[in-house]
C-alpha positions in Angstrom: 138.9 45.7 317.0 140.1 46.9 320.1 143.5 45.1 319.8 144.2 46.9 316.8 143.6 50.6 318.9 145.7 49.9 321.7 149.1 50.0 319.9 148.5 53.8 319.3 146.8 54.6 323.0 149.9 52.9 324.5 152.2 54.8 322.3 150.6 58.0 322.7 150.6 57.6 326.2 154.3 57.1 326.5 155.4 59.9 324.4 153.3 62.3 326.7 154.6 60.5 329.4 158.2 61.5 328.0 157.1 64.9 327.3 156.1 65.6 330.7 159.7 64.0 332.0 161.1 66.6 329.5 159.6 69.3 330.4 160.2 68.7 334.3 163.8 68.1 333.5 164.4 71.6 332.2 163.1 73.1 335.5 165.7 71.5 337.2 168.7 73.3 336.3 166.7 76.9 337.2 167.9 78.4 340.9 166.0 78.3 343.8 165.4 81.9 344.6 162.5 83.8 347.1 161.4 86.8 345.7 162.0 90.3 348.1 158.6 91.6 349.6 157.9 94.3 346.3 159.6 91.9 343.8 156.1 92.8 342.2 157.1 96.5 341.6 156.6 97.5 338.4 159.9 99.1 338.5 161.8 95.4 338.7 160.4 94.5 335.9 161.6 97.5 333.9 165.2 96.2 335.5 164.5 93.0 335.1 164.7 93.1 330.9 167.5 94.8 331.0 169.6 92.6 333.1 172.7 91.8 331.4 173.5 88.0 329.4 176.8 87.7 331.4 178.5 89.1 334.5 182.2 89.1 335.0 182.9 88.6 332.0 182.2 84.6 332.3 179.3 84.1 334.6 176.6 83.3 332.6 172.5 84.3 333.8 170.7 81.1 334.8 167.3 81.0 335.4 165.5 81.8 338.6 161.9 80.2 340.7 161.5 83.9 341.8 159.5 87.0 340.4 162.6 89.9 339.9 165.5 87.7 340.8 168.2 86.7 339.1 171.5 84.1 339.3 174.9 84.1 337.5 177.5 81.7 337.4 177.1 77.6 338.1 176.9 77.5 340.9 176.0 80.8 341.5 178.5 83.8 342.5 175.8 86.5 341.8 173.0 87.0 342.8 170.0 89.6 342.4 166.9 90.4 344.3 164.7 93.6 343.4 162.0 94.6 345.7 163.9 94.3 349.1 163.2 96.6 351.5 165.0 100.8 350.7 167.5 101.3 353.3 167.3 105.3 354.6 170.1 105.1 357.3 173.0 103.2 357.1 176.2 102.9 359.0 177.6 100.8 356.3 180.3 101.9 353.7 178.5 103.6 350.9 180.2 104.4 347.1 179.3 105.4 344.0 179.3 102.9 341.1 178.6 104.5 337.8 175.0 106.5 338.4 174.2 103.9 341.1 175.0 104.2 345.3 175.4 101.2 347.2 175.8 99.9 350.4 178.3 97.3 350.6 177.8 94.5 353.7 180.7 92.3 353.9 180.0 88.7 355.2 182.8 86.6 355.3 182.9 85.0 351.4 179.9 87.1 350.6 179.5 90.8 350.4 176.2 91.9 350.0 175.3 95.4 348.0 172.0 97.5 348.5 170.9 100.3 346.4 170.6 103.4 348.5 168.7 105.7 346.9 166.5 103.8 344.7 163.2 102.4 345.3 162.0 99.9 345.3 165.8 98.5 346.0 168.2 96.3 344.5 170.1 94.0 346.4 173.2 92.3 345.2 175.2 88.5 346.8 178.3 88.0 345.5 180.5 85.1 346.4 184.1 86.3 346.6 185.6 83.3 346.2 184.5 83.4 342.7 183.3 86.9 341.7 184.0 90.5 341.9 182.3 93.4 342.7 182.7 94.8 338.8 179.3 92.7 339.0 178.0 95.9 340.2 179.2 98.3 336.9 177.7 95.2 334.8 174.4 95.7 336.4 174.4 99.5 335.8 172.5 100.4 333.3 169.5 97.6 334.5 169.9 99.3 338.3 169.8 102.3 337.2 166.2 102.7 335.8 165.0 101.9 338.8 163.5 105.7 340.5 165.6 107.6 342.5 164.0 108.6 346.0 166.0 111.8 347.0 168.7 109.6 349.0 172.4 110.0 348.0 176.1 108.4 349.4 177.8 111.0 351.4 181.3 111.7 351.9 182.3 112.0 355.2 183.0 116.0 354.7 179.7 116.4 353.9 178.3 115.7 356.8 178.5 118.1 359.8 
């Protein structure tokens, strides 16, 4: 009697076995990402939803390991981290992008953008090599729920 149960055990055991392989392989495609110090903001996640589908026209959102992060392109030319720390001084070029300021950081093949003004903060990668910064306008409207905190770019005739 217990020859005749062991077809099914064994076959049930393999399908969950595959299941599991399934299910790990679909995680392995998301990018590894550390979320910023208030990635836990409740702010981010109002951002976070509205984050758009596609960047640059063709770099597509993948998804992330991280609490308020987010990746586009493969491999990735944009990235997103919400919750980093609000910069309040800032020798660094600032602009206007739509209703959001920003601090632009180049690096080489990567410029890095940070919200001034907004807090908790958004901070931006992109890889030049294969994206531009009209990532920025695509963000907009996600960015630019997050609070303002009184802190504005300045043009250079505004200050005395």
């Amino acid at each position: 009697m217990d020859t005749a149960r062991r077809p099914p055990r064994i076959i049930a055991t393999v399908l969950a076995a595959a299941a599991v392989v399934a299910g790990l392989t679909g995680c392995t495609n998301a990018v590894r990402m550390q979320p910023a110090p208030s990635a836990n903001a409740a702010a981010c996640a109002s951002a976070q939803v509205r984050l758009p589908a596609v960047v640059n026209d063709t770099l597509a959102l993948r998804e992330t390991s991280a609490q308020s992060t987010a990746a586009w392109g493969s491999p990735s030319a944009v990235l997103y981290h919400c919750g980093v720390a609000v910069p309040t001084v800032s020798d660094l070029p600032c602009f206007s992008q739509g209703s959001v300021d920003w601090i632009r950081d180049d690096r080489g093949q990567q410029v890095v953008y940070t919200t001034f003004g907004r807090s908790p903060a958004v901070q931006v990668v992109i890889d030049t090599t294969r994206a531009t910064s009209d990532a920025l306008q695509d963000l907009g409207d996600a960015v630019s729920r997050l609070p303002q905190d009184g802190h504005r770019c300045l043009d250079p005739q505004d200050v005395d």
